[in-house]
C-alpha positions in Angstrom: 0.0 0.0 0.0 1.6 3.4 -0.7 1.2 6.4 1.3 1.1 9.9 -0.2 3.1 13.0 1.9 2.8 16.7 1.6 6.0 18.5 0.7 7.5 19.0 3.9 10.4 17.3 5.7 10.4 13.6 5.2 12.5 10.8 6.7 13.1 8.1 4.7 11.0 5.1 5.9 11.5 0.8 5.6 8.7 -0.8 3.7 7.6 0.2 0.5 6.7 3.8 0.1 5.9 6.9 -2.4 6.1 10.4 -2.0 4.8 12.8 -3.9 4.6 16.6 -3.7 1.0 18.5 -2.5 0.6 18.9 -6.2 1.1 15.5 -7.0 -1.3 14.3 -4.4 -4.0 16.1 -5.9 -3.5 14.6 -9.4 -3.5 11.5 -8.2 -6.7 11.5 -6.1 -8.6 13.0 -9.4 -11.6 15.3 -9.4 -14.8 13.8 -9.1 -16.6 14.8 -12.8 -20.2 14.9 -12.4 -22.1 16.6 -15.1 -18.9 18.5 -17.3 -19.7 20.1 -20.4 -18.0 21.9 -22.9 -14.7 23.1 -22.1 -14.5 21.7 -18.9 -15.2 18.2 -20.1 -12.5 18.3 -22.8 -10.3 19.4 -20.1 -11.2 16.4 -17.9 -10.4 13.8 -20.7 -7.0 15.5 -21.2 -4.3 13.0 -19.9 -2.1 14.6 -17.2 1.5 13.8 -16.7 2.3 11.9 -13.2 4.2 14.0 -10.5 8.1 13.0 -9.7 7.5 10.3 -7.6 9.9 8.0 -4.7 9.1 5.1 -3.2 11.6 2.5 -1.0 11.7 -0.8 -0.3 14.3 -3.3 1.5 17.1 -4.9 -0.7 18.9 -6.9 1.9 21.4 -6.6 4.9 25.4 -5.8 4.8 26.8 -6.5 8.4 23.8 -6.9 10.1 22.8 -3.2 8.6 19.7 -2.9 6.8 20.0 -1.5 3.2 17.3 -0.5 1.2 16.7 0.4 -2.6 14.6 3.6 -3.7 13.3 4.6 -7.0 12.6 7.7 -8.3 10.6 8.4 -11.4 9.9 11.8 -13.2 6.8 12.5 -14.8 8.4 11.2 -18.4 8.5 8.0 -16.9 12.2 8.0 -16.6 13.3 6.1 -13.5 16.5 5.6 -11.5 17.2 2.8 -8.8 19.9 3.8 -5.9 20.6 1.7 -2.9 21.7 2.8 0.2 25.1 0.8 0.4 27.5 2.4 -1.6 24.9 5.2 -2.6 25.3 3.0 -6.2 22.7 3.9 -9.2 21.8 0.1 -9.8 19.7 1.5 -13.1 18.5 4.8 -15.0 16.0 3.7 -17.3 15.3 6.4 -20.3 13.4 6.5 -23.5 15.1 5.9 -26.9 14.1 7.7 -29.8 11.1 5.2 -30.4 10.0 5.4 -26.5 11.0 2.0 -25.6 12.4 2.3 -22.0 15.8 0.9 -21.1 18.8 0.6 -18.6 21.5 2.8 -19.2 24.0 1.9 -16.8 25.8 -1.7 -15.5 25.0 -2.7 -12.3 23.9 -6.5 -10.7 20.6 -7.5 -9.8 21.6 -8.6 -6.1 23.4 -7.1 -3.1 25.1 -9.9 -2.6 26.7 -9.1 -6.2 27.9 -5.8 -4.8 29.1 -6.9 -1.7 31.2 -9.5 -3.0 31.9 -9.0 -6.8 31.8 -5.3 -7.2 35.5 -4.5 -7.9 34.6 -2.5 -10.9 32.8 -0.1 -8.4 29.3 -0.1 -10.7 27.5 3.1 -10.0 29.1 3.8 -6.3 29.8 6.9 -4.5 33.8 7.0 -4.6 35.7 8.8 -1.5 37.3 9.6 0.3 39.7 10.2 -2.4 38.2 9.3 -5.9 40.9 7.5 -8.2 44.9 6.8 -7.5 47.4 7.8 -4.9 51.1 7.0 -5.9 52.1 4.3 -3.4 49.4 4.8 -0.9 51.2 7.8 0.2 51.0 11.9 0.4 52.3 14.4 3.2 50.5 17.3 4.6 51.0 20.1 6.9 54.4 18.1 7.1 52.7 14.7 8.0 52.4 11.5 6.1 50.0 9.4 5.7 49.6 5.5 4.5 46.9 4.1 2.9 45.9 0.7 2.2 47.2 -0.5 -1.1 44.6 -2.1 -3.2 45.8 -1.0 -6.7 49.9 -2.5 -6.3 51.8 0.1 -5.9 48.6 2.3 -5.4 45.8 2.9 -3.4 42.4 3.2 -5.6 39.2 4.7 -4.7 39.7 5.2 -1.2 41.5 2.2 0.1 40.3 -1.3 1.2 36.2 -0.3 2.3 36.0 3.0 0.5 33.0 5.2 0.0 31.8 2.5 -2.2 31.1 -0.3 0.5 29.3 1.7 3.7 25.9 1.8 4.3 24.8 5.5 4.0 21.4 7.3 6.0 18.8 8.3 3.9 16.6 11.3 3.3 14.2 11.7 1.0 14.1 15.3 -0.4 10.7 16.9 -0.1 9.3 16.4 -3.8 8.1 19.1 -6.3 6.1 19.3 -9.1 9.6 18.7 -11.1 12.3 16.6 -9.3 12.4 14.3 -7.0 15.4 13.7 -4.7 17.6 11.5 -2.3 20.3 12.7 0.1 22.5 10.4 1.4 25.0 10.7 4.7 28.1 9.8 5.7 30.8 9.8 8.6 33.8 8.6 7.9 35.9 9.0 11.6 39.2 9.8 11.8 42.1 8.0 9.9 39.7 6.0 8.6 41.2 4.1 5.1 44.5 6.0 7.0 42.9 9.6 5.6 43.4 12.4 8.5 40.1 14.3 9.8 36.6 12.7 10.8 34.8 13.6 7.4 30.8 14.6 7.4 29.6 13.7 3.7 26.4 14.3 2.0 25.5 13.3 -1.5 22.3 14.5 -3.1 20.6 12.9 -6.2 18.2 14.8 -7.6 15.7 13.3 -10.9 14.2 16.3 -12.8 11.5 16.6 -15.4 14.2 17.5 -18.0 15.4 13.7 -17.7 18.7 14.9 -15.8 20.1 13.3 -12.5 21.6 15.3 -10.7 24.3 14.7 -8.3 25.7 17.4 -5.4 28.4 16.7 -3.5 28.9 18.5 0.2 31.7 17.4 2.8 33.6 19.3 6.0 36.4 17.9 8.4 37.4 18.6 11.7 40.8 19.0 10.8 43.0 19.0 7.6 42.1 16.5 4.8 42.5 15.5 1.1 39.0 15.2 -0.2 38.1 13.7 -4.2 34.2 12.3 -5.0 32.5 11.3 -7.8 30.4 8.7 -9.0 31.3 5.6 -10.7 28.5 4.9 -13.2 29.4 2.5 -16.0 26.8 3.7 -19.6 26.1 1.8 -22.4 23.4 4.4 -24.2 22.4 1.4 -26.6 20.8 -0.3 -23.5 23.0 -2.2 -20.5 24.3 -6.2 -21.6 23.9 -4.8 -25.1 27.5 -5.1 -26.5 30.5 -3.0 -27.0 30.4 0.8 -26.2 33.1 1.4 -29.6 30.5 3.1 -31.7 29.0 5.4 -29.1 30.1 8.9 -30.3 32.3 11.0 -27.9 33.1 14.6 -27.7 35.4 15.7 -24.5 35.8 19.4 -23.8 39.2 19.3 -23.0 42.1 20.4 -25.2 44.3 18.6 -22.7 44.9 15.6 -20.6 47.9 14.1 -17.8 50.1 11.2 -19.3 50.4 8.6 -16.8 53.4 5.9 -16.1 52.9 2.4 -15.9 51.0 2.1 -13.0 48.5 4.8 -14.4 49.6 7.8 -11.9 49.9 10.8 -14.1 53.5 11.9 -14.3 52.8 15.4 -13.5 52.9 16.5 -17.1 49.6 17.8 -18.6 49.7 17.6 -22.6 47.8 18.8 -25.1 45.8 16.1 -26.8 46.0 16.8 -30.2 47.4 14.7 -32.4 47.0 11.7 -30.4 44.2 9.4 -29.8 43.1 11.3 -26.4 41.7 13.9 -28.9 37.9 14.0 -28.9 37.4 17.7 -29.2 35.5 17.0 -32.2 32.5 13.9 -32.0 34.7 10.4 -32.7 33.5 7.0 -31.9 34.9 5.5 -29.1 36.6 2.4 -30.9 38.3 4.2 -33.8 41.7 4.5 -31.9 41.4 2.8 -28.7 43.6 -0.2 -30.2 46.3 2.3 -31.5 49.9 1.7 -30.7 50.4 5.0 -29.1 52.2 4.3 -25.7 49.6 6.0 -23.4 46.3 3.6 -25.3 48.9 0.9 -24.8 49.6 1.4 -20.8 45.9 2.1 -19.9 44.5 -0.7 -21.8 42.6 1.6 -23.7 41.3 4.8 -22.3 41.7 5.4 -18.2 43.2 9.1 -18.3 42.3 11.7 -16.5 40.8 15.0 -18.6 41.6 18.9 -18.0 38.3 20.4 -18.7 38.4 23.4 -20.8 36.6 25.9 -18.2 36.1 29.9 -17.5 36.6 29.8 -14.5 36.9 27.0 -11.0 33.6 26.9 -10.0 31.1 27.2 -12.8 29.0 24.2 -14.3 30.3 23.3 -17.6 29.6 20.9 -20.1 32.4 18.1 -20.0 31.3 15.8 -22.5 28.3 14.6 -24.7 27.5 11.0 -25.9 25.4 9.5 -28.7 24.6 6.6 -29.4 23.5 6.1 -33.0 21.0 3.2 -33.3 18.6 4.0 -30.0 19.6 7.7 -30.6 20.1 8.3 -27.0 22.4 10.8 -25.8 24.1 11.6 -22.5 25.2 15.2 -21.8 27.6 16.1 -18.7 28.0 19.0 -16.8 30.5 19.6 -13.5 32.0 21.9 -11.9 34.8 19.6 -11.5 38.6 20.6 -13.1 38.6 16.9 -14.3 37.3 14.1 -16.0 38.6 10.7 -15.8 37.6 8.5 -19.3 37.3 5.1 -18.5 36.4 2.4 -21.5 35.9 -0.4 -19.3 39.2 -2.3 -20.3 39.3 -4.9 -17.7 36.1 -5.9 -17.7 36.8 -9.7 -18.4 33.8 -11.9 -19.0 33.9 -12.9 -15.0 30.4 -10.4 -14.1 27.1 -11.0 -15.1 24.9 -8.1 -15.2 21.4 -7.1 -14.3 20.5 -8.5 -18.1 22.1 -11.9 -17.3 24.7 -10.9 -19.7 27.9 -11.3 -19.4 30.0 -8.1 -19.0 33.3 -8.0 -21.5 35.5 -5.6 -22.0 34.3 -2.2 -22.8 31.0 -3.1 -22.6 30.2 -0.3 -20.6 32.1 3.4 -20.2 32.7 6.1 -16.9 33.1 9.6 -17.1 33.9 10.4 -13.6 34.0 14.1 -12.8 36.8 14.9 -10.3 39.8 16.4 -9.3 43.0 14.8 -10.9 44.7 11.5 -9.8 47.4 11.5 -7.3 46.5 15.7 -7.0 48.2 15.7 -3.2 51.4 14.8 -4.7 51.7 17.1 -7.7 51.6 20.9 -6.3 51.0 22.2 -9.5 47.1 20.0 -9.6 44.4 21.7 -8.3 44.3 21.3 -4.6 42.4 18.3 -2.7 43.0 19.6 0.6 39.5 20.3 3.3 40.3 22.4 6.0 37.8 23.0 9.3 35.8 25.8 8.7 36.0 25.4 4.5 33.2 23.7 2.7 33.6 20.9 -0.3 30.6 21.6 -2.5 30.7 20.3 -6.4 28.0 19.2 -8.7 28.0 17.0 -11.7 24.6 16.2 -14.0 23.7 13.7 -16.2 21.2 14.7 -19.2 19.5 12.1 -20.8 18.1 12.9 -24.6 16.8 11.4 -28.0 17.5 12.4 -31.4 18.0 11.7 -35.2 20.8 8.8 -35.8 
């Protein structure tokens, strides 16, 4: 049975339930139409679009901690499954360009999957620093630190039980006639992963009418920190178990990228991408190059290289990249106020995973454009700074727009 709440504050609740905003509530109750004529009756028999709506249910228990899974649908009918562990997007299903609905993004079907198979880090909230650190290592304020290394020599993602495997607090955002959101919560204490400062994290999806999903990040420490988040969403535009992502088209803005050395920390050089296969300032499918012999395709795998968005200024939202996919003629615009991009084409997905399809997931079946600052950034000076002090705020906001058009 669902419940329907007015628009005020709203604590997420077990059992299955949907919010709606006042607005909503009255379109789905309906007017009673007794004797309409005219104008008024036409206007009865006109269809109305449904509010945003939420609704919640269990998914299973990590630790003895209950997690549950919430979906939120806008009134296109586009819908988009989190769960609380990990914050992960398990699906965002959107039109193509003949309306037939489908999921965009990897994922597994199970929690069990996640908890035990999810090394790829489907669709997970990645912190407390997002990407690599050279040898599990950095120094500040004349202090080093040691992290766990899970990426030999490197530590990846934020360490052993990042971001990615906690159980995060719910709230469900107060709905509205166009979006309907999630915030999620997070402590992480003190030198937890080995990362200085007790850490208070919020992450806010938010599903508008405009088919976006839209992600806000906020975080403050009690004392000195590094800080990198972003989200780790794997897309395949063509529909999720579907194939390769090689013909998907891709256009980065970025005129400029870091190099990495073998073990994929950038080198501290930041190089200008054209001429090489990193360029993508004009739309190229993904596949064209990705099996050239130039050294960087050849130490990554493929592509897993951090981007230097082309940007006015530090703070503003800018569009990062767009991504169309011929045959559904789906496309997937994003927009950060991030300094960096990291392109990933999904090169070591191996066959092992099966995905919410039942398909087997091989490599570059699926690709992540994570918005962040730069790999390795607290031991390059000349990268934009990670560091959170007490009393400073990290706010940054990446969205996901989700469109049709002509092949």
């Amino acid at each position: 049975m669902y419940k329907v709440f007015s628009s005020h504050s709203i604590r997420a609740r077990r059992g299955v339930v949907r919010v709606a905003a006042l607005l909503g509530a009255a379109l789905l109750l309906g007017v009673t139409a007794v004797g309409l004529s005219g104008a008024a009756a036409s206007a009865a028999k006109k269809p109305k679009k449904a509010p945003p709506t939420i609704t919640v249910e269990p998914f299973g228990t990590v630790d003895g901690q209950p997690v549950d899974r919430y979906t939120l649908t806008n009134s296109r009918g586009v819908e988009v499954k989190i769960i609380t562990y990990g914050g992960i997007v398990q699906s965002i299903r959107v039109p193509d360009r003949a309306h037939r609905m489908a999921n965009v993004v990897l994922g597994f079907s199970t929690l069990a999957e996640y908890v035990d198979h999810n090394s790829p880090y489907f669709g997970a909230i990645i912190g407390r620093y997002a990407n690599r650190i050279a040898n599990g290592t950095f120094t500040l304020d004349g202090v080093t630190y040691h992290l766990a290394i899970n990426n030999p020599p490197n530590s990846l993602h934020g360490g052993l039980k990042g971001f990615d495997k906690r159980v995060w607090q719910a709230t469900v955002v107060p709905p509205s006639t166009n979006t309907v959101g999630l915030k999620l919560h997070y402590t992480s204490p003190d030198l937890e992963e080995g990362y200085p400062g007790t850490l208070s994290v919020d992450v806010t999806y938010t599903l508008t009418n405009r088919s976006e999903l839209r992600i806000d990040f906020h975080a403050t420490t009690d004392e000195a920190t590094v800080v990198n988040l972003t989200n780790h969403s794997y897309f395949n535009l063509a529909g999720e178990g579907s194939g390769t992502i090689y013909d998907h088209v891709l256009r980065i803005n970025a005129d400029r990228y870091t190099p990495v050395d073998s073990t994929l920390i950038p080198t501290g050089a930041i190089d200008p991408v054209a001429g090489t296969p990193f360029d993508f300032t004009k739309p190229t499918p993904i596949g064209d190059r990705i099996r050239d012999s130039f050294p960087q395709i050849v130490i990554g795998h493929g592509y897993d290289h951090n981007y230097v968005l082309n940007r006015p200024d530090s703070t503003s939202l800018v569009q990062a990249a767009h991504v169309h996919e011929r045959a559904s003629g789906r496309s997937l615009d994003i927009y950060t106020t991030e300094p960096g991009m990291q392109f990933y084409s999904g090169n070591f997905l191996d066959g092992s995973l099966v995905g919410t399809s039942g398909k087997l997931y091989r490599q570059s079946d699926g690709f992540a454009l994570e918005t962040q600052h730069f790999p390795d950034s607290p031991n390059h000076p000349s990268f934009p700074s990670t560091v959170l002090r007490p009393g400073q705020q990290f706010n940054s906001t990446t969205v996901f727009r989700f469109s049709t058009g002509p092949k």
